[in-house]
DODRENVEX-688137 format. One line per field, with one value per residue (C-alpha): residue number from 0; x, y, z. Coordinates in pm, 1 decimal. Layout:
// residues N
num	NUM / ...
xx	X / ...
yy	Y / ...
zz	Z / ...
END
This chain:
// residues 308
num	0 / 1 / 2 / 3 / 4 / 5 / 6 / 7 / 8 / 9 / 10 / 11 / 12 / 13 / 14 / 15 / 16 / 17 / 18 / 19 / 20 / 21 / 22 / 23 / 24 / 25 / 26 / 27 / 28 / 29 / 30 / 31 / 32 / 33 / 34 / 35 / 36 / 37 / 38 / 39 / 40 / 41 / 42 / 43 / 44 / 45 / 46 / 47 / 48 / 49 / 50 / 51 / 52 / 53 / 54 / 55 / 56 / 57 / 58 / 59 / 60 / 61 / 62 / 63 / 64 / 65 / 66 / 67 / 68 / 69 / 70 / 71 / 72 / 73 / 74 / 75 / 76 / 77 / 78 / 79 / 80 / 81 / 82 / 83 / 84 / 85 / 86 / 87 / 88 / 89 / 90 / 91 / 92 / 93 / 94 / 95 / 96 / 97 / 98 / 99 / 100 / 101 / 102 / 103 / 104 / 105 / 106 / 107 / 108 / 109 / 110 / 111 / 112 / 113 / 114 / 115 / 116 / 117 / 118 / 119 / 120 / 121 / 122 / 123 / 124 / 125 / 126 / 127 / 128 / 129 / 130 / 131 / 132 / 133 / 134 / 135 / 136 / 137 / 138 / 139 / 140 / 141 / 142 / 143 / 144 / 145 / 146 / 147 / 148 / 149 / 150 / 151 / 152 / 153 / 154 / 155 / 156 / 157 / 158 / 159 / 160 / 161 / 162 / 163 / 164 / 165 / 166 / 167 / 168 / 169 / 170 / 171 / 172 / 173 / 174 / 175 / 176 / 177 / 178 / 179 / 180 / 181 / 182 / 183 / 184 / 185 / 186 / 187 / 188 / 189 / 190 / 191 / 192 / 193 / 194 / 195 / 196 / 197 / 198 / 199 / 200 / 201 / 202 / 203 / 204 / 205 / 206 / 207 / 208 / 209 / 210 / 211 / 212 / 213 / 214 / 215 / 216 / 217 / 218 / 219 / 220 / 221 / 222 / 223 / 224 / 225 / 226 / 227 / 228 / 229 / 230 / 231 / 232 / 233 / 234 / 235 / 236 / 237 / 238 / 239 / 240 / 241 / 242 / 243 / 244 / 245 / 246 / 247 / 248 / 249 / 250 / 251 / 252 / 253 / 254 / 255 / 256 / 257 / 258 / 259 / 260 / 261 / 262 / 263 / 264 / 265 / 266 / 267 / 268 / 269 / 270 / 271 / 272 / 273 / 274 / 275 / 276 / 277 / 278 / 279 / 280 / 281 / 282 / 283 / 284 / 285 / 286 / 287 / 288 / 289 / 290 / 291 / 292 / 293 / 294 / 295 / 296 / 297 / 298 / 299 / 300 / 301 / 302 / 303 / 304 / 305 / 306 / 307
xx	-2203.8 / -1846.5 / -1557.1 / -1247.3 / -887.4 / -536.3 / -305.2 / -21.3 / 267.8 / 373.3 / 37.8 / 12.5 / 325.3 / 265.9 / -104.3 / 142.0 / 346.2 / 36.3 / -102.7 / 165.9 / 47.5 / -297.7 / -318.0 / -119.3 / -403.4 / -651.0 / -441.6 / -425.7 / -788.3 / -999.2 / -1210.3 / -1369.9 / -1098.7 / -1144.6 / -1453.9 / -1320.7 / -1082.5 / -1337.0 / -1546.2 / -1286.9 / -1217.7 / -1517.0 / -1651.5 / -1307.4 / -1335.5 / -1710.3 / -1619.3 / -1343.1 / -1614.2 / -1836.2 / -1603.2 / -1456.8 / -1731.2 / -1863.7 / -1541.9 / -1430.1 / -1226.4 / -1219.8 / -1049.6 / -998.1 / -645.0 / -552.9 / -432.2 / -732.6 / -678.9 / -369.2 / -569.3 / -833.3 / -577.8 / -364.6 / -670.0 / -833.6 / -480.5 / -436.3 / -785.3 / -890.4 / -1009.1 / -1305.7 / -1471.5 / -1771.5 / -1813.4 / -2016.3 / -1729.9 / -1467.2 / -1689.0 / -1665.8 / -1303.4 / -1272.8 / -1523.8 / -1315.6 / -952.1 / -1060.2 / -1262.5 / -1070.4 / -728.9 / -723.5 / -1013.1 / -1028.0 / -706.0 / -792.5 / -720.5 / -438.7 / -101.3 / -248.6 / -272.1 / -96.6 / -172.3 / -138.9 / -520.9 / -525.4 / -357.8 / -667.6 / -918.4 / -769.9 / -753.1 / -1078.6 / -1227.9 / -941.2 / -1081.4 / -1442.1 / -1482.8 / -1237.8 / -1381.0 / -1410.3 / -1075.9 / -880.9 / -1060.5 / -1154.6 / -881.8 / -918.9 / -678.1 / -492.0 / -494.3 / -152.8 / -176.0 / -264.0 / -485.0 / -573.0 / -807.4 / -845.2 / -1100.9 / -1302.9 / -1443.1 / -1364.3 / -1214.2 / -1489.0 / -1193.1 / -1190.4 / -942.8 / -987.5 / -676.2 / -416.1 / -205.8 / 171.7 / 128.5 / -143.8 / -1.2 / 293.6 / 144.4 / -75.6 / 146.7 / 464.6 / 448.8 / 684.7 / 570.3 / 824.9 / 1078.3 / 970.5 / 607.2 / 667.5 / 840.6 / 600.1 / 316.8 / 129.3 / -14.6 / -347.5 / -321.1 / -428.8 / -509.4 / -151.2 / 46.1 / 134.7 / 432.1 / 732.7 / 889.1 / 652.4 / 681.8 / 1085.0 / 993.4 / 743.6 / 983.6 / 1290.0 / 1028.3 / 942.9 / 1300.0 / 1444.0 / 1166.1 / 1233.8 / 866.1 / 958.0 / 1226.2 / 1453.6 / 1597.4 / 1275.8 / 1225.0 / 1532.1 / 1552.4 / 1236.2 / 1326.9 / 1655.9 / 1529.6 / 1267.0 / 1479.9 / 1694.4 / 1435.5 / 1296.0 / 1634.3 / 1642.5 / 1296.7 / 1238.2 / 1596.6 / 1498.3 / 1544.5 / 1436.8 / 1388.6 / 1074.1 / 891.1 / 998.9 / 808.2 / 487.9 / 227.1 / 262.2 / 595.8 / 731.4 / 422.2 / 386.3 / 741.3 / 742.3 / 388.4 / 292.3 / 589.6 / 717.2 / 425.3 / 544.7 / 298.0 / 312.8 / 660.5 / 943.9 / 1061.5 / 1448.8 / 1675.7 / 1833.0 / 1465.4 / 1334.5 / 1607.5 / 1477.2 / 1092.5 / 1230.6 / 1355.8 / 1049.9 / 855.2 / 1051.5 / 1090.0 / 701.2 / 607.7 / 808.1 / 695.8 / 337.8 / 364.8 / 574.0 / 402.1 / 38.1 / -260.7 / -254.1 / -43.1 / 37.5 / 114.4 / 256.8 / -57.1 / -27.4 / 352.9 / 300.7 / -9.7 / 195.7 / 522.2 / 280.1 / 141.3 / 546.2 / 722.3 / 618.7 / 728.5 / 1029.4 / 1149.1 / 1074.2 / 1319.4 / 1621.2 / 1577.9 / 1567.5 / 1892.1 / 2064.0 / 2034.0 / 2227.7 / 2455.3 / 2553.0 / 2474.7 / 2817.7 / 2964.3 / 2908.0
yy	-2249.3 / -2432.5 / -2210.8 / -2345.1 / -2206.2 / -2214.1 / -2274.2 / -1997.4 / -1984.0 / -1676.2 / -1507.8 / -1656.0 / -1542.4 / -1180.3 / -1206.4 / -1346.9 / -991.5 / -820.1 / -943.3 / -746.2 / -445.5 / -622.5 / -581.7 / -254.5 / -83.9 / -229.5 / -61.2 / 260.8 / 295.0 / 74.5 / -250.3 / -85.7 / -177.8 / -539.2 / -463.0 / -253.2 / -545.2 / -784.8 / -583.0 / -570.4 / -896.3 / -1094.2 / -849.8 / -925.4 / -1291.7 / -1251.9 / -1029.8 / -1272.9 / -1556.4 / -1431.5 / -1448.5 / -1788.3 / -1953.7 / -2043.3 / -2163.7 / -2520.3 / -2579.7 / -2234.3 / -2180.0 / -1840.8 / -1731.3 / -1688.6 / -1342.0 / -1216.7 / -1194.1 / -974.0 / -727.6 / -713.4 / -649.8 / -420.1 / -218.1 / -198.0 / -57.4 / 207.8 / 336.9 / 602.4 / 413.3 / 665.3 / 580.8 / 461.0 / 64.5 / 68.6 / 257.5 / 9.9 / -228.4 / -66.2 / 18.2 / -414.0 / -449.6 / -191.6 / -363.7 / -691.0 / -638.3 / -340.0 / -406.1 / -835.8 / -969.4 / -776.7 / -843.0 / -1278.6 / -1307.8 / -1348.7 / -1369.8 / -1185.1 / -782.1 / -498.8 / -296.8 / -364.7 / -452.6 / -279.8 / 69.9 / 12.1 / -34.9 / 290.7 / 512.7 / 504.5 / 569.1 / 887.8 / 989.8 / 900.0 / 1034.8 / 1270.8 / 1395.7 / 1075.8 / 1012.9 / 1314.7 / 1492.8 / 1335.7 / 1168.2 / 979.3 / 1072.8 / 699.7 / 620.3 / 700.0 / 460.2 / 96.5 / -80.7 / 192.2 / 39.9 / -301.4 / -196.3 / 75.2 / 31.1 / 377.4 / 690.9 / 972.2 / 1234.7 / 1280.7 / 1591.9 / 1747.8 / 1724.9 / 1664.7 / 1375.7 / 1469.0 / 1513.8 / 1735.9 / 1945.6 / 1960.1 / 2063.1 / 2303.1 / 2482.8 / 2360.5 / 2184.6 / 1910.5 / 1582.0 / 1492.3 / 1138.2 / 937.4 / 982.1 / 902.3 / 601.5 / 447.5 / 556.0 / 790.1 / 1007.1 / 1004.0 / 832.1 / 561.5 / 235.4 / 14.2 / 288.2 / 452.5 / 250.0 / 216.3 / 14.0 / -244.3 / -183.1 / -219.0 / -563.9 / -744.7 / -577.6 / -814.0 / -1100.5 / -1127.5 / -1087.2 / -1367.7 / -1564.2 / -1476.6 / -1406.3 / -1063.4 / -889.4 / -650.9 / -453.3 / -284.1 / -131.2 / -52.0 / 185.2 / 306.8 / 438.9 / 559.5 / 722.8 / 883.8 / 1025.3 / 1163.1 / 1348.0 / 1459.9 / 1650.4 / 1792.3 / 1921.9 / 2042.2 / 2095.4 / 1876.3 / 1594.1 / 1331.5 / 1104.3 / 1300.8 / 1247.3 / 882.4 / 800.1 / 997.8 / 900.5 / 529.0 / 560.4 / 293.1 / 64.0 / 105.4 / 14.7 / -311.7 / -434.5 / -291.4 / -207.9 / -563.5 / -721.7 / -993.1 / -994.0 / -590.8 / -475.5 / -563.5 / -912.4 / -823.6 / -713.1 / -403.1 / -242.6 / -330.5 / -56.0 / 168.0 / 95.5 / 172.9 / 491.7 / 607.2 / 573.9 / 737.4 / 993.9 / 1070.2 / 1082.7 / 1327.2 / 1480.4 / 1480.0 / 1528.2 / 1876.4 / 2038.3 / 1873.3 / 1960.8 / 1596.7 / 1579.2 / 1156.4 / 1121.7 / 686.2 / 559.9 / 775.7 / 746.3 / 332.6 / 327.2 / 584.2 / 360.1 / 22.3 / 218.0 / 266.3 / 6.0 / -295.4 / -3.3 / 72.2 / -312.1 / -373.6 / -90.7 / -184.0 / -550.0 / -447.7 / -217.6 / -461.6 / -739.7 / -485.5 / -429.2 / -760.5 / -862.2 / -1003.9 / -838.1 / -960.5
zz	-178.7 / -159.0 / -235.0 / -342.1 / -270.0 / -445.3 / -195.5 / -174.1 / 97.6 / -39.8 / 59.2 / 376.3 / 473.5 / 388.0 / 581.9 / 839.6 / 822.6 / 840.2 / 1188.7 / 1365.0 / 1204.0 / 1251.3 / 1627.2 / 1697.1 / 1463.6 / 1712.0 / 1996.7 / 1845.9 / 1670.3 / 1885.4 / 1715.3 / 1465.6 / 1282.2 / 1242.8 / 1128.1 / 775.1 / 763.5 / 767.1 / 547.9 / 277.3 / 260.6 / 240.2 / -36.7 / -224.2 / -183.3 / -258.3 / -629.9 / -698.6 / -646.1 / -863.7 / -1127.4 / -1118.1 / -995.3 / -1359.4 / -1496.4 / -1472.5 / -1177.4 / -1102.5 / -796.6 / -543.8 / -529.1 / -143.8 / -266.8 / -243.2 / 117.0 / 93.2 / -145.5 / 62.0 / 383.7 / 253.0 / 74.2 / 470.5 / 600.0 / 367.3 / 438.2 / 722.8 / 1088.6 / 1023.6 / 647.8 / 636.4 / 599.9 / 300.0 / 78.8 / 211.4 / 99.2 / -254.3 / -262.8 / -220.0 / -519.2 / -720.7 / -623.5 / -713.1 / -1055.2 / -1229.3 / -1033.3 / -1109.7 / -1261.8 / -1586.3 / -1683.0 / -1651.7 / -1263.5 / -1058.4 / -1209.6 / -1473.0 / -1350.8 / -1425.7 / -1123.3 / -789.0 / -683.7 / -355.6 / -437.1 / -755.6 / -514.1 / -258.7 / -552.6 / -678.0 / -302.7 / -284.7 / -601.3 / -566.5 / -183.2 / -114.6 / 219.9 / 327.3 / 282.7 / 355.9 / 612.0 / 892.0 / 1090.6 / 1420.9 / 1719.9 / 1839.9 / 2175.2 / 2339.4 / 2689.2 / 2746.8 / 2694.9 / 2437.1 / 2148.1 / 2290.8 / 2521.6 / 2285.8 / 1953.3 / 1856.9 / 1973.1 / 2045.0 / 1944.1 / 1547.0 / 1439.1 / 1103.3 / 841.4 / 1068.1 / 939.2 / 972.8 / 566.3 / 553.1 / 864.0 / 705.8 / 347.5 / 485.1 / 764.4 / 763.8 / 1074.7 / 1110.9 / 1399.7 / 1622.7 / 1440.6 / 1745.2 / 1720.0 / 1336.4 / 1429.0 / 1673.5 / 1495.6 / 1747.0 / 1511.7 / 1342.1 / 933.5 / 756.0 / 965.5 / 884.1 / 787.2 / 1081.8 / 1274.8 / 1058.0 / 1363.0 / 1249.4 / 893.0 / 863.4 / 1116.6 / 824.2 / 637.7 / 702.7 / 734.7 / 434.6 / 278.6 / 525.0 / 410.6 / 27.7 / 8.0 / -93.1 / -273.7 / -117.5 / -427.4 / -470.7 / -120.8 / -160.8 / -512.4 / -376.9 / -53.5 / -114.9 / -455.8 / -230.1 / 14.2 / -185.1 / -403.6 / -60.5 / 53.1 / -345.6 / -326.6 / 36.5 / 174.3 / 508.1 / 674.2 / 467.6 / 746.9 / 822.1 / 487.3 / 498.9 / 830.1 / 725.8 / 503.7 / 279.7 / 108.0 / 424.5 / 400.0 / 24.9 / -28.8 / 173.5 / 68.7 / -256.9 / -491.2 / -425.3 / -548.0 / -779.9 / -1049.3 / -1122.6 / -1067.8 / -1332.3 / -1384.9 / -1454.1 / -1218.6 / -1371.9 / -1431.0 / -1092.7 / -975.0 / -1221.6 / -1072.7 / -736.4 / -836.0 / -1063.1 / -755.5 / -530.2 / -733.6 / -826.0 / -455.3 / -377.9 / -735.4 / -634.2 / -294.6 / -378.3 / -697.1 / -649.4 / -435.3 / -304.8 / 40.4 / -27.8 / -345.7 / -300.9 / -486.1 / -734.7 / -857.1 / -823.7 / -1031.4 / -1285.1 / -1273.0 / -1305.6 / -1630.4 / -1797.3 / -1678.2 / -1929.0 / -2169.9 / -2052.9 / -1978.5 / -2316.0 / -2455.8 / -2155.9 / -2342.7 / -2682.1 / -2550.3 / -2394.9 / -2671.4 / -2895.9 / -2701.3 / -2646.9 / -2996.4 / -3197.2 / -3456.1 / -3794.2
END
């Protein structure tokens, strides 16, 4: 069985953003890890397979590495291997392949994939939470931590009791969440990676967390810089909403994407039972947007549409 890539430079260098992210999740969560990552992505690459193998030419994208990535790093260091193994399935048929393949989608394939699994297996992924390892060498010598805590993400602690984590442990990512999600320090560093390298936009990151941030002082009355390092808004935002086949193609409505989002996390997170609500509001503004770029053109034209 020969398996043949398109070559992308854009992919690679988000996979190279990831590795970063890659490692300290080792550190924190031991290498079981590398083992959902793995998991992920050979079961994307193996779905995506199967549908391109019969067509002439057909060819694997090398984004089907950064779904399968970024599907692994929003899940818990505890679920079972089998269901990451689904939620990969999942991303790549409903979230890319039904809609003719890469290029082609109208939802981000990884937040696809993660939904279903939130939806699907709830406990599984809401929960059970692993404790990280606080002291070197941590992880790199344990292939999981023996202590697992039950609901106590800085989210759900904070949903449930009002108990706010300390910024720095936020920051650094000591605190028990999704595999990549936890350390914004390495978050805002792939961050400005890929927008030196122009492999990402910055506008988007941008509307989103600003526009989430200030919903969060509206709605809660806090420190907004507490919501913003907890849960995915900070990963979602760099990785996710600045994926360039799904988000808006002109400049004025990416702003408006940015600020949708940001504004239906904080939504969901406030008035629903969910404690994250990032995968929610994307999928939601993913859904609108082509409807609402299509009015700002049809706007815009008129407005700039001579007199007669």
């Amino acid at each position: 069985m020969k398996i043949s890539f398109i070559k992308q430079k854009i992919m690679n260098r988000v996979l190279y953003a990831l590795i970063p992210i890659f490692i300290y999740a080792i550190f924190l969560f031991g290498w079981r890890v590398l083992f959902i990552i793995l998991i992920t992505n050979l079961f994307a690459l193996f779905t995506e397979f199967l549908f391109i193998k019969t067509k002439p030419k057909g060819k694997v994208s090398t984004a089907v590495f950064v779904t399968g990535s970024l599907l692994a790093l929003t899940l818990p260091p505890t679920i079972p291997l089998w269901m990451a193994a689904v939620g990969a399935v999942v991303a790549i048929s409903f979230g890319k392949m039904v809609f003719g393949g890469f290029g082609m989608n109208m939802f981000n394939p990884a937040i696809v994939g993660r939904t279903f699994l939130y939806v699907a297996f709830p406990n599984a992924l809401t929960v059970q939470w692993m404790k990280p390892f606080a002291a070197f060498p941590g992880g790199f010598t344990h292939f999981s931590h023996s202590n697992l805590i039950t609901s106590a993400t800085p989210m759900i602690q904070f949903k449930q009791a009002g108990v706010i984590t300390g910024i720095p442990k936020l920051f650094f990512g000591m605190i028990p969440g999704s595999i990549g999600e936890t350390s914004s320090l390495l978050i805002i560093i792939a961050a400005l990676y890929l927008v030196i390298t122009k492999t990402a936009k910055w506008q988007p990151m941008i509307a989103t967390l600003v526009s989430f941030m200030v919903f969060s002082l509206l709605f809660y009355g806090k420190n907004p810089l507490y919501f913003l390092l907890s849960g995915g808004i900070m990963f979602g935002s760099v990785f996710m909403v600045t994926d360039p086949v799904s988000m808006p193609k002109e400049k004025y409505t990416i702003w408006i994407y940015g600020i949708l989002i940001g504004f239906l996390t904080v939504f969901i997170r406030k008035f629903s039972l969910f404690a994250e609500g990032f995968m929610f509001a994307l999928i939601i503004a993913n859904t609108f947007m082509p409807i609402i770029e299509y009015g700002m053109k049809k706007l815009m034209n008129k407005k700039v549409k001579p007199a007669t």
